[in-house]
LUMMILO-613731 format. One record per residue (C-alpha): residue number from 1; y, x negated, z. Coordinates in Angstrom, 3 decimals. Layout:
% LUMMILO-613731
<r seq="NUM" c2="Y" c1="X" c3="Z"/>
...
//
This chain:
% LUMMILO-613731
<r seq="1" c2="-21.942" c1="-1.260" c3="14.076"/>
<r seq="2" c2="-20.627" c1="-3.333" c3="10.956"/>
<r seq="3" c2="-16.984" c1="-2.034" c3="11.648"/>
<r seq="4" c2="-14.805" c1="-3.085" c3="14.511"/>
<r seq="5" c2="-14.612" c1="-0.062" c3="17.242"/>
<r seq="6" c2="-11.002" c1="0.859" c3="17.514"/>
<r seq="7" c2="-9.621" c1="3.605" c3="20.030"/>
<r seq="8" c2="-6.770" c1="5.729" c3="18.745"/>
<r seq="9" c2="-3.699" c1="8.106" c3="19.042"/>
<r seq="10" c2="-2.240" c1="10.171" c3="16.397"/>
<r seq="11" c2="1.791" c1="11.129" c3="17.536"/>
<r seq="12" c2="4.189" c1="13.278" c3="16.196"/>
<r seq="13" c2="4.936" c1="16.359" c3="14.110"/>
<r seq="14" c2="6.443" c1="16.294" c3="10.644"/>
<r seq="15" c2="6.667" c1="12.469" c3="9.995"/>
<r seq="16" c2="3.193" c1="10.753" c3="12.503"/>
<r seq="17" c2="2.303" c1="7.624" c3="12.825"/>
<r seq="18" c2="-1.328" c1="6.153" c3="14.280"/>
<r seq="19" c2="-1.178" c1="4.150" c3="18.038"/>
<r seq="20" c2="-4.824" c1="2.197" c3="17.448"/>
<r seq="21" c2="-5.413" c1="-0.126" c3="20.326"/>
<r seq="22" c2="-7.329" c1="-3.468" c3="19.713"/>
<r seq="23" c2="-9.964" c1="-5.513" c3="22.319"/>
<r seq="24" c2="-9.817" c1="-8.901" c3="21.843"/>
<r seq="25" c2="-10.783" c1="-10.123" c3="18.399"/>
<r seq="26" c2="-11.073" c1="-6.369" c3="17.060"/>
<r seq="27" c2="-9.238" c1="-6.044" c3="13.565"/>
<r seq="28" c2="-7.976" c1="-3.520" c3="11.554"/>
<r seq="29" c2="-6.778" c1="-3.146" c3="7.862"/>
<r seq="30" c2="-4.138" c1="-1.517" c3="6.131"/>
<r seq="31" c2="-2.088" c1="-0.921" c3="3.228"/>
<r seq="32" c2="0.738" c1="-3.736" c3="2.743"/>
<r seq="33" c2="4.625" c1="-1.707" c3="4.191"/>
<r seq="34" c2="2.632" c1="0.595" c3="6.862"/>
<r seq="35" c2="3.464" c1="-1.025" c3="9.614"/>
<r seq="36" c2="5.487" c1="0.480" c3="12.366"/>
<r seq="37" c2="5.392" c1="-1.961" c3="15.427"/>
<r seq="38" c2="3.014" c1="-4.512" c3="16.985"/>
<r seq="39" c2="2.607" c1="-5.867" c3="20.576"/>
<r seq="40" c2="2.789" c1="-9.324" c3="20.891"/>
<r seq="41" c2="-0.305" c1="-11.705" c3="20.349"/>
<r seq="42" c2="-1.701" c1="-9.452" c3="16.871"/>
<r seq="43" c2="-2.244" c1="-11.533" c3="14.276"/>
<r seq="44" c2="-1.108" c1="-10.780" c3="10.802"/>
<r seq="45" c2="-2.927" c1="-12.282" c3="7.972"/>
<r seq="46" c2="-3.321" c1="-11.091" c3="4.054"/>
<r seq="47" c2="-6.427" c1="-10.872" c3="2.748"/>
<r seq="48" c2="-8.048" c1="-10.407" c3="-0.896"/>
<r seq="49" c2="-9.694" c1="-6.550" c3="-1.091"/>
<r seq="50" c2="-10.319" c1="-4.737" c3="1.972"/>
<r seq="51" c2="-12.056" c1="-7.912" c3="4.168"/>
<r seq="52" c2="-15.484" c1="-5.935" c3="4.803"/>
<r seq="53" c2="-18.291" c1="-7.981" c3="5.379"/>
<r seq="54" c2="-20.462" c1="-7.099" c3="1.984"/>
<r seq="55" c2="-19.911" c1="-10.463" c3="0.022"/>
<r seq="56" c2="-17.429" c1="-12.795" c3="1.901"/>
<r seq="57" c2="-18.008" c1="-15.036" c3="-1.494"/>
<r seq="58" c2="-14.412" c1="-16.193" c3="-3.328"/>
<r seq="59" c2="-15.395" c1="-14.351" c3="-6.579"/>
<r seq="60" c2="-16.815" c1="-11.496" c3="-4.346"/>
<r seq="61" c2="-13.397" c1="-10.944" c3="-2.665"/>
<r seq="62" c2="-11.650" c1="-11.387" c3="-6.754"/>
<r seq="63" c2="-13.883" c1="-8.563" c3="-7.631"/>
<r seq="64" c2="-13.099" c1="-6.484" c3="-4.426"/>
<r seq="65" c2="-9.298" c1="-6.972" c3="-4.643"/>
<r seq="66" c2="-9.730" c1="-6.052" c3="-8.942"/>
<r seq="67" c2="-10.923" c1="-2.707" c3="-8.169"/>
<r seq="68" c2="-7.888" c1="-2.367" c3="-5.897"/>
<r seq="69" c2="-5.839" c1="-2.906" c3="-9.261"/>
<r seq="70" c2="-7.804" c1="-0.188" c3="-10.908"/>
<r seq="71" c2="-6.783" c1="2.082" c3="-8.404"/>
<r seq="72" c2="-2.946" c1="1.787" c3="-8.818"/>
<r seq="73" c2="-2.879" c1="-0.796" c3="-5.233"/>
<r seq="74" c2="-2.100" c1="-4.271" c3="-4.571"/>
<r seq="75" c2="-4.228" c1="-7.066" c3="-5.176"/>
<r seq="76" c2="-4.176" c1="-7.596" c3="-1.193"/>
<r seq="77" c2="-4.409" c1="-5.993" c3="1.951"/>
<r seq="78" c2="-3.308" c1="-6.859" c3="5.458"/>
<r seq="79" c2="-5.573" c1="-7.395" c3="8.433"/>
<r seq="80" c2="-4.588" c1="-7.097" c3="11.679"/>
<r seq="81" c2="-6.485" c1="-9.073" c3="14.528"/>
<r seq="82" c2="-6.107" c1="-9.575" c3="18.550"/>
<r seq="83" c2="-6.229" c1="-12.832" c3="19.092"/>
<r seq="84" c2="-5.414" c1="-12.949" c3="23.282"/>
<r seq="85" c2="-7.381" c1="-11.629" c3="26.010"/>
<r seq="86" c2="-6.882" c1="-7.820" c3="26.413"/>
<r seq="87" c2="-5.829" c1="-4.681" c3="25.076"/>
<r seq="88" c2="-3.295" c1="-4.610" c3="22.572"/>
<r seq="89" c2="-1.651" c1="-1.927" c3="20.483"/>
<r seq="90" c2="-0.154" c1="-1.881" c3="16.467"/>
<r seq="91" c2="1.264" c1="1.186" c3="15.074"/>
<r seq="92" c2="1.049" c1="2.410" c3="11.517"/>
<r seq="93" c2="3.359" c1="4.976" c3="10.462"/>
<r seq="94" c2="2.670" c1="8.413" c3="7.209"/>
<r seq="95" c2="4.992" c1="7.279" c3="4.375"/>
<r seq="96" c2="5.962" c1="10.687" c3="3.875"/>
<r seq="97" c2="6.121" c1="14.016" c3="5.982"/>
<r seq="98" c2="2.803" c1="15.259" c3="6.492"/>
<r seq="99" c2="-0.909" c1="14.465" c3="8.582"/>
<r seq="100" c2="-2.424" c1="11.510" c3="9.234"/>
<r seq="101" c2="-6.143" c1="12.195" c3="9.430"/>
<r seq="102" c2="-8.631" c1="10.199" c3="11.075"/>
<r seq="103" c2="-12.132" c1="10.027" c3="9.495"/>
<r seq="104" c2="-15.271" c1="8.804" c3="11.409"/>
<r seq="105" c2="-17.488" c1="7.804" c3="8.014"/>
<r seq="106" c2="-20.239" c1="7.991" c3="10.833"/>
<r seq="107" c2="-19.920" c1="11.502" c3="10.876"/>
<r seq="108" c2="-20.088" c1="11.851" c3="6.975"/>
<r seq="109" c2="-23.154" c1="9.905" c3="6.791"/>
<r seq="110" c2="-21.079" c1="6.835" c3="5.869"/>
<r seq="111" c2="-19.325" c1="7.634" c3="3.005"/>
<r seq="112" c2="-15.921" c1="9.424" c3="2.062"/>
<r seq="113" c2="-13.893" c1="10.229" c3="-1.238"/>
<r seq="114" c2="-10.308" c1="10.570" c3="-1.334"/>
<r seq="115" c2="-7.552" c1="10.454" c3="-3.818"/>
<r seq="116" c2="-6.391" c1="6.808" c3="-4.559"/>
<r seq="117" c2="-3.169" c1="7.116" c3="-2.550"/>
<r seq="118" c2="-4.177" c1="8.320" c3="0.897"/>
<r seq="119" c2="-5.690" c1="5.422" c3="2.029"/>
<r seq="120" c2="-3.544" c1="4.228" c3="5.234"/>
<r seq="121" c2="-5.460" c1="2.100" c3="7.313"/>
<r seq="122" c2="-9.342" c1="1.624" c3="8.989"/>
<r seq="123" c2="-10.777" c1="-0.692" c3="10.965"/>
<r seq="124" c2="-12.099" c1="-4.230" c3="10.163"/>
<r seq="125" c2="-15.246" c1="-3.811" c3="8.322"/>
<r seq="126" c2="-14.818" c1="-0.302" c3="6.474"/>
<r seq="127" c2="-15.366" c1="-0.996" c3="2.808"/>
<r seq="128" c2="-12.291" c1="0.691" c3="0.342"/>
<r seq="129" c2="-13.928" c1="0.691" c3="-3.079"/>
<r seq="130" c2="-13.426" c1="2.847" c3="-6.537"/>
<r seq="131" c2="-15.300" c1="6.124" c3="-7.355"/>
<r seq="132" c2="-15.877" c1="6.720" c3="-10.927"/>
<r seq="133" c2="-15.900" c1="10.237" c3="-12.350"/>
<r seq="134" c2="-19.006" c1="10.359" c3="-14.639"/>
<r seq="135" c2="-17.356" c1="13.811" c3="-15.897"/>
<r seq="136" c2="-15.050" c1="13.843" c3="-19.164"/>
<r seq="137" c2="-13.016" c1="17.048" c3="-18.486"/>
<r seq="138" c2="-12.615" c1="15.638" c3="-14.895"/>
<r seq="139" c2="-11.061" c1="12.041" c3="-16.301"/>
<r seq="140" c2="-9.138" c1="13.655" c3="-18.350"/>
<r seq="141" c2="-7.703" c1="16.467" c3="-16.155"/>
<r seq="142" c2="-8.219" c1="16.342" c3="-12.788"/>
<r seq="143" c2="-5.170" c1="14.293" c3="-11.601"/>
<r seq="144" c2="-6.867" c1="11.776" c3="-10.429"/>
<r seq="145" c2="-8.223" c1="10.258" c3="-13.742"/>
<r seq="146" c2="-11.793" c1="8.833" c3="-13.518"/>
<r seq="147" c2="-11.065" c1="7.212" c3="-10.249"/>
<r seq="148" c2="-10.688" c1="7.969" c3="-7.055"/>
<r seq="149" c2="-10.865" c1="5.539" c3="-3.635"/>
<r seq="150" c2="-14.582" c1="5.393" c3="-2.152"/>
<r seq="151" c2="-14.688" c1="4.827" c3="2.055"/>
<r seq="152" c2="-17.854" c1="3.557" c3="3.477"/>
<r seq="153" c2="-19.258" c1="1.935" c3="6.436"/>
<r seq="154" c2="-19.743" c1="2.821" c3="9.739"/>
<r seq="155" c2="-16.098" c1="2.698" c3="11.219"/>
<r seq="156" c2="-12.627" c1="4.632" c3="11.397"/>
<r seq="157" c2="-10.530" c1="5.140" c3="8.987"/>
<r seq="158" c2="-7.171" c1="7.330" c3="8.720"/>
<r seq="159" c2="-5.836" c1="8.906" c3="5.824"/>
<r seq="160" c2="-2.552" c1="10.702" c3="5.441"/>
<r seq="161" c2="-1.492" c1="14.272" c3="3.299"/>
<r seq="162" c2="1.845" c1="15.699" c3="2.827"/>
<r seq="163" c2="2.481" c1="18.986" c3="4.636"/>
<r seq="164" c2="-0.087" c1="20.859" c3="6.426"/>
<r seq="165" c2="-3.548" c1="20.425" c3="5.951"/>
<r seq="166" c2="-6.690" c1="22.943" c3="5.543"/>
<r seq="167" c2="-9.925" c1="21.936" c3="6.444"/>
<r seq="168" c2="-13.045" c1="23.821" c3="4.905"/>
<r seq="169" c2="-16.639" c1="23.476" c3="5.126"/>
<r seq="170" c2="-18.644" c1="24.799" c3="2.015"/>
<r seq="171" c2="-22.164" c1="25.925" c3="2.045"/>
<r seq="172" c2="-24.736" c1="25.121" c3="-0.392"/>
<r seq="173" c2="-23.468" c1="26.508" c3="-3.796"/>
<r seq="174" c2="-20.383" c1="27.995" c3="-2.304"/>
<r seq="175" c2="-17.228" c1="27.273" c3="-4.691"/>
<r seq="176" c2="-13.584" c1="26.593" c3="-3.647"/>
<r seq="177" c2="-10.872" c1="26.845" c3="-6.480"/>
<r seq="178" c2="-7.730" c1="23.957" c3="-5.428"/>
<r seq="179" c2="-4.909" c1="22.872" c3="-7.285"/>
<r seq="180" c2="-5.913" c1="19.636" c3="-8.726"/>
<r seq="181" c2="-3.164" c1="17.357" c3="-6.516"/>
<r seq="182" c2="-3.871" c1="19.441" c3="-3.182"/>
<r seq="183" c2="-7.119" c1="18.011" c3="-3.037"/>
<r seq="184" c2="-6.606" c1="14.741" c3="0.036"/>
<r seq="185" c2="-10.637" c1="14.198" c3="-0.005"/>
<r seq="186" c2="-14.400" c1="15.487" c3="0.502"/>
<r seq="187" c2="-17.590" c1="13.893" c3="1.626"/>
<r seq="188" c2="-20.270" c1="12.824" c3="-0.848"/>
<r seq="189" c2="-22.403" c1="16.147" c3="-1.149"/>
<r seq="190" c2="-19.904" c1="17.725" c3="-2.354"/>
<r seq="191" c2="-19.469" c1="18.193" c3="-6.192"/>
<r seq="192" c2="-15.829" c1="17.907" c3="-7.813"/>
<r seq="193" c2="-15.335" c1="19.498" c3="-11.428"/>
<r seq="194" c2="-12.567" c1="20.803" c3="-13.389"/>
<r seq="195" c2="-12.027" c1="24.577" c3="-14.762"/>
<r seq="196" c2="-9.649" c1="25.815" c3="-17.115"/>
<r seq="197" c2="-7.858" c1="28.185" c3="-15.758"/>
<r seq="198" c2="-8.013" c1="30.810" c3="-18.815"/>
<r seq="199" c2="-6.336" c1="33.797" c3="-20.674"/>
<r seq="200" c2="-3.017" c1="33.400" c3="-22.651"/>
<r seq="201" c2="-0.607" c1="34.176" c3="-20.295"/>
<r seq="202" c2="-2.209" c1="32.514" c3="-17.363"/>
<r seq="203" c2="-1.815" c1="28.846" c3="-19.575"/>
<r seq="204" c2="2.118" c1="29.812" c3="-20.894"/>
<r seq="205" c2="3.439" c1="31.202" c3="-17.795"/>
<r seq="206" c2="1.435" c1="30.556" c3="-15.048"/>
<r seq="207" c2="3.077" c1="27.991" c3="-13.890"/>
<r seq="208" c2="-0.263" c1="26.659" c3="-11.890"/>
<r seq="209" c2="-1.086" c1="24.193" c3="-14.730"/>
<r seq="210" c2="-3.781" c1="24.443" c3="-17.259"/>
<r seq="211" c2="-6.771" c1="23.646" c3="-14.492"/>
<r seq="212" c2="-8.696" c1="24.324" c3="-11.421"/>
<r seq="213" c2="-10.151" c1="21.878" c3="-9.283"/>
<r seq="214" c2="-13.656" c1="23.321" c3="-7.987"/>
<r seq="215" c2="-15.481" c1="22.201" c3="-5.017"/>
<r seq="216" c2="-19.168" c1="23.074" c3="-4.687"/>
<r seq="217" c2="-20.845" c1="22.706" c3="-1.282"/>
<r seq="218" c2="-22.458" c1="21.810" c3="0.800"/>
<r seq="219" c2="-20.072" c1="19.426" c3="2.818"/>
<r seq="220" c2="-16.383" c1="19.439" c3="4.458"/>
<r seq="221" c2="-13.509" c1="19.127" c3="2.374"/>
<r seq="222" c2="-9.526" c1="18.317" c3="2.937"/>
<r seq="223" c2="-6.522" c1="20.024" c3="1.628"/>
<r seq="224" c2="-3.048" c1="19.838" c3="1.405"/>
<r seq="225" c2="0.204" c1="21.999" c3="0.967"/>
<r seq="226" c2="2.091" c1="19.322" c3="-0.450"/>
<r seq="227" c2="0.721" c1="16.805" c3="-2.609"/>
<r seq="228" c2="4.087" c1="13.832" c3="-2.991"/>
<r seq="229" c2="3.863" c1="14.823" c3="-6.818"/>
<r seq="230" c2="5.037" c1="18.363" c3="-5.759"/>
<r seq="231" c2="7.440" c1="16.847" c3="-3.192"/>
<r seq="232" c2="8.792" c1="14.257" c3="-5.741"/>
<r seq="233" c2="9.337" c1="16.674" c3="-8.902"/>
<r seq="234" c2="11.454" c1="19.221" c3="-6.183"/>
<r seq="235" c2="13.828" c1="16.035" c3="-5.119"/>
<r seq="236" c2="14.546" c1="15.011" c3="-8.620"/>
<r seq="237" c2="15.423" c1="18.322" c3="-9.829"/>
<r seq="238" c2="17.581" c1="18.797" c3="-7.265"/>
<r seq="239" c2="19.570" c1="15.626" c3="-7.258"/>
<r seq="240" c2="22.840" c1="15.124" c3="-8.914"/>
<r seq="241" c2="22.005" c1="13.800" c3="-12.575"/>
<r seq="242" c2="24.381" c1="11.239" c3="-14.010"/>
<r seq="243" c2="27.408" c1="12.547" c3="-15.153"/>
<r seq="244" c2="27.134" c1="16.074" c3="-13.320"/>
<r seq="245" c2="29.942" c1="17.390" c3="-10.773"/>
<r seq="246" c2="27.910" c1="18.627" c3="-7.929"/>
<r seq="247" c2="29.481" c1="21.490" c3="-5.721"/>
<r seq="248" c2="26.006" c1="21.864" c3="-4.018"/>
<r seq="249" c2="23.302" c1="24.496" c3="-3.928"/>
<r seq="250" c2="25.648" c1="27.119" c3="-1.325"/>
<r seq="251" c2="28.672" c1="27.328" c3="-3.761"/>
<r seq="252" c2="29.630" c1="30.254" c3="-5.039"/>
<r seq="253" c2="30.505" c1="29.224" c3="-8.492"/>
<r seq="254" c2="27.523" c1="26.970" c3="-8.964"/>
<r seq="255" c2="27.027" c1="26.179" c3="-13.004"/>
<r seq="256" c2="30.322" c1="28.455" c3="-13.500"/>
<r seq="257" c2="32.232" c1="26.021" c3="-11.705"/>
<r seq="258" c2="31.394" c1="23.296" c3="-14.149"/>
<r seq="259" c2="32.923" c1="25.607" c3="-17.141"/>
<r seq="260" c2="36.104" c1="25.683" c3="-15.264"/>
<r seq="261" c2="36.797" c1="22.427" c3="-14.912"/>
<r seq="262" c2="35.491" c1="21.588" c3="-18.839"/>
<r seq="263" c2="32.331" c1="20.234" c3="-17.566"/>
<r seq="264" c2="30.180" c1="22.252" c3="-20.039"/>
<r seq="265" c2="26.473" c1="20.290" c3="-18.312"/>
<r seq="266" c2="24.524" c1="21.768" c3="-15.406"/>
//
């Protein structure tokens, strides 16, 4: 194997985090802030790109780290080594409620797509690259632009998805209709498109956006209730806006409240 072989525990409910235990001189990488905890005698060290082992070169590691960049991440990574004899343990912890998901790329023949955020960490060796869309109506629409994050190699990786996640494997041909920001990730056979979603009142009142994600099989694909997006546009309608007197969501005059006391905004 080119990737470090890491063991593993996944713990909690709502809000996990990933126990992955390290053998002397095993590694792993991760995003930079998903940390939880480390035993003594890990090494931390940041690194250019993801560290894998396809072209160690300086300008090699410049390109690596650039398509990082493209994707919306940091210029570096952080790698995670144990540097004593025996067994240690580092945690890394979901930055949101939801599932971290492990991934062997061995069992998807080496590769994996998923949408440029999930990434949380994998072990030493597993390459985290771009994925261009070669599809216009996907760029434009699909929520993910042109690009989405590309795992290969031969190792673990995890990657994490708010709320609950669905797990569905697709025959040849068969077609799966997902909101465009459920989608966490797929393997490579499978084919990602975009469809409008059609008919008048569907686009003006809908309220499900103006396309369809569509997965064709064959091949395993990953969904989630709540893509952050969805989570993020709830919280900031329901926080207090500047200038607002709040009574909260239980009172019984709500917006009525605010005419009273000459506050004429809600």
């Amino acid at each position: 194997m080119n990737a470090h072989e890491i063991d593993y525990e996944v713990f909690g409910e709502e809000m996990q985090y990933v126990e992955i235990e390290l053998d002397p001189n095993e590694g792993v990488v991760a995003e930079a802030g998903a940390l939880m905890m480390m035993d003594e005698g890990i090494k931390m060290d940041t690194i250019l790109g993801d560290g894998s082992s396809k072209d160690n070169s300086f300008m090699g590691k410049i390109f690596g780290a650039g398509k990082r960049l493209i994707t919306g991440e940091s210029l570096f990574m952080t790698a995670f080594y144990n540097t004593v004899p025996g067994k240690k343990k580092l945690s890394f912890a979901s930055p949101y409620p939801g599932k971290i998901i492990p991934i062997d790329l061995n069992y998807f023949k080496g590769k994996f797509i998923c949408q440029k955020d999930a990434f949380l960490c994998a072990a030493k060796g597993v390459s985290i690259g771009i994925e261009f869309s070669r599809k216009l109506g996907r760029g434009f629409f699909g929520g993910e632009g042109f690009i989405m994050q590309k795992l290969e190699g031969d190792g673990m990786a995890f990657v994490h998805a708010g709320g609950t996640t669905a797990v569905r494997y697709l025959n040849a041909g068969e077609r799966l209709k997902v909101d465009t920001g459920c989608i966490i990730g797929f393997e490579s056979t499978v084919d990602y498109n975009i469809e409008f979603v059609g008919g008048i009142k569907n686009t003006l009142f809908g309220g499900e956006g103006l396309y369809f994600a569509t997965l064709t099989g064959p091949g395993t694909v990953y969904i989630q209730s709540l893509p952050f997006s969805r989570l993020a546009s709830r919280v900031f309608a329901a926080a207090p806006q500047s200038g607002n007197k709040q009574r909260g969501e239980g009172s019984i005059l709500g917006g009525l409240g605010n005419l009273l006391d000459g506050d004429n905004s809600f």
